[in-house]
Phi, psi and omega in degrees: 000157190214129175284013207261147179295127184214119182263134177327285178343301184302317171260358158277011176250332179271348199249021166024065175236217179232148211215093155271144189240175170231328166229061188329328169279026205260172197303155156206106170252327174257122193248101170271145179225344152240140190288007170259341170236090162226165182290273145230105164344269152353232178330025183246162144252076221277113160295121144296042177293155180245104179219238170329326174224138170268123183293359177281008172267352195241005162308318144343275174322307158300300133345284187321296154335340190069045130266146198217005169232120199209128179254106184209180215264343199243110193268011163313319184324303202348296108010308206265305197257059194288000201237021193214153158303122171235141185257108167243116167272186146262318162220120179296358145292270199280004174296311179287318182311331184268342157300328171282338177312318199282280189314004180233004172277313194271019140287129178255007176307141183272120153258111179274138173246137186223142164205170171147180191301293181257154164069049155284311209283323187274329171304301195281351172276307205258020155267326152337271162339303197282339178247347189331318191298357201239351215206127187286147202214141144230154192211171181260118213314174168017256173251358183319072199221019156314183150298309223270333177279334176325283180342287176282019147265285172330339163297351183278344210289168205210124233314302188326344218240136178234352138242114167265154197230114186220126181273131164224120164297144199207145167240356212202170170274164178075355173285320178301293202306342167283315198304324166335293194269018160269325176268322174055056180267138167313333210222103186241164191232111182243108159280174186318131191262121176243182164275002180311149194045019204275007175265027168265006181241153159270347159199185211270323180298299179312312184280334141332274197280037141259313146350294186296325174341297191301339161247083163288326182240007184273139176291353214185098188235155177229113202234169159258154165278334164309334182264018217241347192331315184321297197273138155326109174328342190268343167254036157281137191291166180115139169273357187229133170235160173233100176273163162218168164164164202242021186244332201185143175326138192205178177268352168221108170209135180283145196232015202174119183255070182242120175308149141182138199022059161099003180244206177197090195302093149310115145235138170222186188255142165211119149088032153092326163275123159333105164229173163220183157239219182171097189235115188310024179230139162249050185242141157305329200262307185315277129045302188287292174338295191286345163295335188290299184287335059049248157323339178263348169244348132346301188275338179313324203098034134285131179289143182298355157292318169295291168354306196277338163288326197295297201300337193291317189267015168289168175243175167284165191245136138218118195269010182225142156321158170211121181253115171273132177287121195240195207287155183065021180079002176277174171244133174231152174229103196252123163227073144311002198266315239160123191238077158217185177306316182312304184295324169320283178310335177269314206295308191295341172299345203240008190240310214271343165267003171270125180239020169293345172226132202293002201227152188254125167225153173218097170294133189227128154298169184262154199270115156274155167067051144248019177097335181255143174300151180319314204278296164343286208297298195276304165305342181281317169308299182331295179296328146332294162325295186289323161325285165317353180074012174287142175240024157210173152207108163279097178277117200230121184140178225266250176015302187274339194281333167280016190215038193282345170256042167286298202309138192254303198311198183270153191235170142202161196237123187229162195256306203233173175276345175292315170300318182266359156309288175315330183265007200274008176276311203281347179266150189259150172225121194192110168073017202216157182258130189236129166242139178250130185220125162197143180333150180277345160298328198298340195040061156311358167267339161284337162303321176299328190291311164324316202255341171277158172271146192321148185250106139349114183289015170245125189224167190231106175258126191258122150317095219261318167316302165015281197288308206261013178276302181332298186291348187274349177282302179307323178294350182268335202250354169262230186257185196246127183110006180273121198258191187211128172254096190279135184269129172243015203283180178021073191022057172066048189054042160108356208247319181172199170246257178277017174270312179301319192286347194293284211305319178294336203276302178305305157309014187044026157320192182232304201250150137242137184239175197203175201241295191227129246300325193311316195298308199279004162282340209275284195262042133255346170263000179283330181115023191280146197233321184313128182322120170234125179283106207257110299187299165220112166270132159276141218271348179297331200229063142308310195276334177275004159298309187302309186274348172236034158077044169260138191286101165300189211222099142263120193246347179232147166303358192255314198307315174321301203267342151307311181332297164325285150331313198266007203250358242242338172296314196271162182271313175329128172255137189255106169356069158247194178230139179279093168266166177223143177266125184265007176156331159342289176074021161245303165209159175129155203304131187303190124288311183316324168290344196279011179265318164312307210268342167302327220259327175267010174227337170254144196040078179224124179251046179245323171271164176222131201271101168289315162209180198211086222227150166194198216213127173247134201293299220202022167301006165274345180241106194315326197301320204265051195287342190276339167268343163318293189283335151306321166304332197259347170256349162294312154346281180312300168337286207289269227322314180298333172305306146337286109025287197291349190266330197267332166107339157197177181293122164248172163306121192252136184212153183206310186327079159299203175339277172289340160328308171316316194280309196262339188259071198285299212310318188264012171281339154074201160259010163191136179264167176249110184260135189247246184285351151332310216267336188283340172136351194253153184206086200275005144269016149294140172281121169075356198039058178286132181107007169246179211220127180285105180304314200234102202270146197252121179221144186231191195234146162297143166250234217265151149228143206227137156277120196211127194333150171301130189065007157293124192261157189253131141101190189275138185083026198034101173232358178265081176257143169250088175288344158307334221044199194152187183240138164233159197223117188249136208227155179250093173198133165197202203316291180308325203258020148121306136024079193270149164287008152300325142341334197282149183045054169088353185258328157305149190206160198220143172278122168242100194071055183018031149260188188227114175212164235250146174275173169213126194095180177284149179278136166294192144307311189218010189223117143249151220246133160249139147274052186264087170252120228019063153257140145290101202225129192208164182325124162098010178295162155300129170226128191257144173274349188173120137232211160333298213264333199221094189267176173314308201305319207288315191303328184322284195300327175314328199235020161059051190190166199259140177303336190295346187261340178266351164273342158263353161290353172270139140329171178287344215266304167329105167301144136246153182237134178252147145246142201215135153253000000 
């Protein structure tokens, strides 16, 4: 939101485009690009972008919202909407990127830019910290450091504000020169050049000096040399530089790294002298980060005693929502960390997408250093709150408790958390989705610790960003009006239910498939609306598929004609889908059947055929492509035979995943995304362009020391004839754990080694060989991730990522996270 008056007349002038209006004066304070998240309607301005999706489909949607100001490429609208403002462009991406240019042109504000692979977003949180006391700060909300986010960080800025702190991000050349002349900063910042994005470079070098593009015009630049190798130190951009580095002569270098008792103890040389520090952390990259911030208030003109007081007292960020199974059948979603409107307003979108439960509460501290009078700041929520659809709000602190009759919804007031601690036996909590967001002074992590329910130290954590980079990389690839039906069967590979259908629901799929009628019934009491296809219908739970809108799967002349039974009540023609086998050979109609399967579907008015579907074998492996391509032209056959016998189209589908990937020709009218969406393509190489949804991680219980030839677990089958130290983690067979795993072929990250098991995996335990690691009761031990990926636990055990993702127990919490 940007508080500065910008009348529609005013941005078709800055954006020197062509305009039909219906109220040329009317406000524009809010720049919307989705129609699912607005605010105040009045005062918004809605983009019609075109990217995964065109946004001229969601004009509708938007309309509906009550916006009535729209920037798009097509003037049909025009017409359509006779009662709204239009904005007519040529691209509508640079049109909000040129808008945002203007508006950050009438700002006198002092500006840091930060970019590089890894740490922009925690570097620009703990600058955040460290300087607020000196600087009215706008910063860029969460991560927001697109083409598209830059932009809509910089609409914030506000007349109060004399520093913005803004991150940008690049996948590709040629991206940098806008967010440049949009952010224009004075002050630039390169965090570590990694492999995050690389395939959009063709080396490391190129994606440096696209990178650097952004301080082109900076008065400052502040770097490590380390991340700088490619290039010759004289074609660094800046009229100024501040190196730093813990390796090599630097304006700041460290000389001395020493953890103690849970921080970490700086010294380098600056200006010819010894200085230190003092950084609450001891993770390398949090270290790295803080050397960074660190070298940024240095170069600021800060003395190194201030410094060293500022640095001591950042906290941790945590930049992603985490939605948690909490007590009483609730959902909690705690972003307990960091309180302000931008991070509000994303808290309440991911809150306004949970529909498992019918009723919303959002415990809120009350807010500091935004710039607004009290009275401003709490009516601005209020309506907020009520935007959002909240039925409850607890609030807590003096401040917000003094302006409780802004609020329309139901309240309650605590003057502190220690208060709403005492009272919290007495508030009901039951069946309701809760969001906890409050100032980090406020400590809100002991309300999340209340309201979740105990955590199994083996948790499954799902991306939920992830997840949704994923489906938009499929959405790039098919063709445009080819709809996607996401497989949700086995409690989603393992990942959730109705936490996963929200979210895809929210993102707008077309389809859900499910293996049997029990899930979607599941994820229909969650509040899931979308058509969902139950994949093997039983003839037993015919009548609850019927009562709760559910699609069968017809795969036989017997499931038809029970079907056909159980429909014998009804008036309806009632949805299903046809399957046929084209070489699968597990279930669905033969050719021999399909005259027979003619004859019992045209002109029948109790069904109505949604779609006409089969399976493909082996689309990721090019050997069997000649069989591939049989499939999609018998397929395509039978189908027509269909089609003519019923009189009209249903949806024709074939495409799995990899299908998506290697098969454009078989996308048809609608794919099926499967294990894809989770992070795996196995026509992909490496499964490049996707994104890891899911980390598997448990905790040390004990580490034990043990004599040369002492053996570990049952049937000694674990020997050290060296002897050596083991480490016992709470993860074994039930939680999914295989015993396959067992004695070294399995290996878990701990402290960022990779170490091996040793003895048989338990029930509920496995034994590490960690001899000379540093280790100790309650350390992480990770089971899967990025780096120590599914694929690899896969191949280790001889088996497919899909049996080890369906293979974690219930007993495993998952925890999403959404940023």
């Amino acid at each position: 939101m940007s508080t500065s008056i910008y009348t529609v007349s005013k941005v078709v002038q800055v954006l020197n485009a062509d305009a039909v209006f219906v109220d040329s004066e009317a406000i524009i304070q809010y720049l919307v690009i989705d129609s699912r998240s607005v605010l105040v309607p009045e005062n918004s301005l809605f983009f019609a972008l075109k990217s995964h999706r065109d946004g001229h489909e969601f004009i509708k949607d938007a309309y509906q919202k009550e916006i009535r100001n729209f920037v798009v490429t097509d003037r049909k609208y025009v017409d359509q909407y006779p009662d709204c403002n239009f904005i007519i462009v040529e691209n509508v991406l640079k049109s909000l990127q040129k808008l945002a240019t203007y508006h950050r042109s009438q700002s006198q504000l002092k500006t840091i830019g930060i970019t590089g692979s890894n740490g922009k977003t925690i570097v620009k949180e703990w600058l955040y910290q460290l300087l607020a006391l000196d600087f009215n700060i706008v910063r860029s909300p969460k991560s927001y450091n697109s083409q598209i986010g830059v932009p809509l960080s910089v609409w914030q800025i506000e007349s109060e504000n004399n520093l913005g702190i803004f991150e940008a991000g690049i996948s590709a050349v040629n991206e940098m020169d806008e967010l440049e002349e949009i952010i224009q900063p004075e002050i630039g910042i390169l965090t570590n050049i990694g492999e995050a994005h690389a395939e959009g470079f063709s080396s490391k070098k190129e994606k440096l000096l696209e990178k650097l593009k952004l301080f082109k015009n900076a008065d400052l630049l502040i770097y490590s040399p380390e991340y700088v190798t490619e290039i010759n130190a004289k074609l660094l951009p800046g009229k100024k530089h501040f190196s730093w580095s813990s390796k090599q002569a630097a304006d700041l270098q460290i000389i001395a790294v020493e953890p103690i008792e849970g921080n970490c103890y700086l010294r380098a040389i600056y200006q010819n002298a010894e200085i230190e520090c003092i950084l609450p952390f001891k993770d390398r990259a949090s270290i790295e980060n803080g050397m960074i911030c660190w070298a940024t208030l240095l170069a600021m003109g800060y003395t190194p005693e201030q410094a060293d007081l500022r640095l001591e007292k950042i906290s941790a960020v945590s930049m992603r929502l985490e939605l948690k199974n909490g007590i009483n059948q609730c959902s909690i979603i705690d972003d307990s960390y960091s309180a302000d409107i931008s991070s509000l307003a994303i808290a309440l979108d991911f809150l306004n997408q949970q529909n498992q439960h019918p009723k919303r509460t959002v415990i809120l501290s009350e807010l500091f250093e935004t710039g607004k009078d009290d009275q401003d700041l709490y009516k601005e929520i209020a309506e907020l709150l009520v935007q959002k659809k909240v039925n409850r709000l607890i609030g807590i602190g003096k401040h917000m408790a003094a302006h409780q009759t802004l609020f329309s919804v139901d309240t309650l007031f605590f003057d502190d958390t220690n208060a709403f601690i005492e009272a919290f036996p007495s508030i009901e909590f039951s069946h309701e989705t809760i969001l906890v967001k409050g100032a980090r002074r406020f400590e809100f992590g002991r309300i999340s610790k209340l309201l979740t329910q105990k955590i199994h130290d083996t948790v499954l954590e799902i991306d939920l960003n992830a997840m949704v980079g994923n489906l938009q990389f499929y959405r790039s690839k098919i063709q445009p009006g080819v709809k996607i039906m996401a497989m949700v069967k086995a409690f989603s590979y393992g990942s959730g239910s109705f936490e996963i259908a929200n979210l895809l629901q929210f993102h707008k799929v077309d389809y859900l498939a499910v293996a049997y009628a029990d899930e979607g019934i599941a994820l229909r009491k969650a509040g899931i609306t979308l058509p969902i296809m139950v994949l093997s219908p039983e003839e037993s739970a015919f009548e609850a598929i019927i009562k709760h809108r559910l699609e069968p799967e017809i795969y036989s002349l017997e499931i038809l004609n029970s079907f056909m039974r159980a429909l014998s009540n009804y008036d309806f023609n009632y949805p299903v889908h046809l399957k046929i086998d084209s070489g699968m050979h597990r279930l669905g109609f033969d050719r021999a059947e399909i005259s027979s399967l003619i004859e019992g579907i045209k002109n029948n008015d109790k069904i109505k055929v949604q779609s006409i579907f089969s399976h493909l074998v082996a689309s990721d492996a090019a050997e069997h492509d000649g069989f591939t391509q049989h499939q999609i032209d018998q397929f395509q056959n039978v189908a027509d035979q269909l089609v003519n016998a019923l009189g009209y189209k249903p949806l024709l589908h074939i495409a799995n995943t990899s299908g998506i990937s290697r098969w454009p020709n078989g996308q048809m009218d609608m794919v099926r995304l499967g294990i894809g969406l989770y992070g795996f393509d196995s026509a992909l190489y490496q499964n490049r362009g996707l994104q890891t949804v899911m980390v598997l991680k448990t905790t040390v219980t004990q580490v034990k020391l043990l004599e040369a030839g002492e053996t570990v677990g049952y049937s000694r089958r674990g020997v050290m004839p060296q002897g050596g130290r083991i480490a016992t983690v709470k993860i074994g067979y039930a939680d999914g754990y295989s015993r396959a795993f067992g004695n070294g072929v399995g290996k878990m990250i701990v402290n960022g080694h990779l170490v091996p098991t040793i003895g048989s995996i338990c029930m509920d335990m496995t034994m590490l060989d960690v001899t000379g690691i540093d280790v100790k009761a309650g350390d992480e031990a990770i089971v899967f991730n990025q780096s120590h990926s599914i694929m690899q636990l896969a191949k280790d055990i001889g088996t497919i990522p899909y049996e080890i993702l369906t293979n974690i127990s219930q007993r495993v919490k998952r925890v999403y996270f959404y940023e």
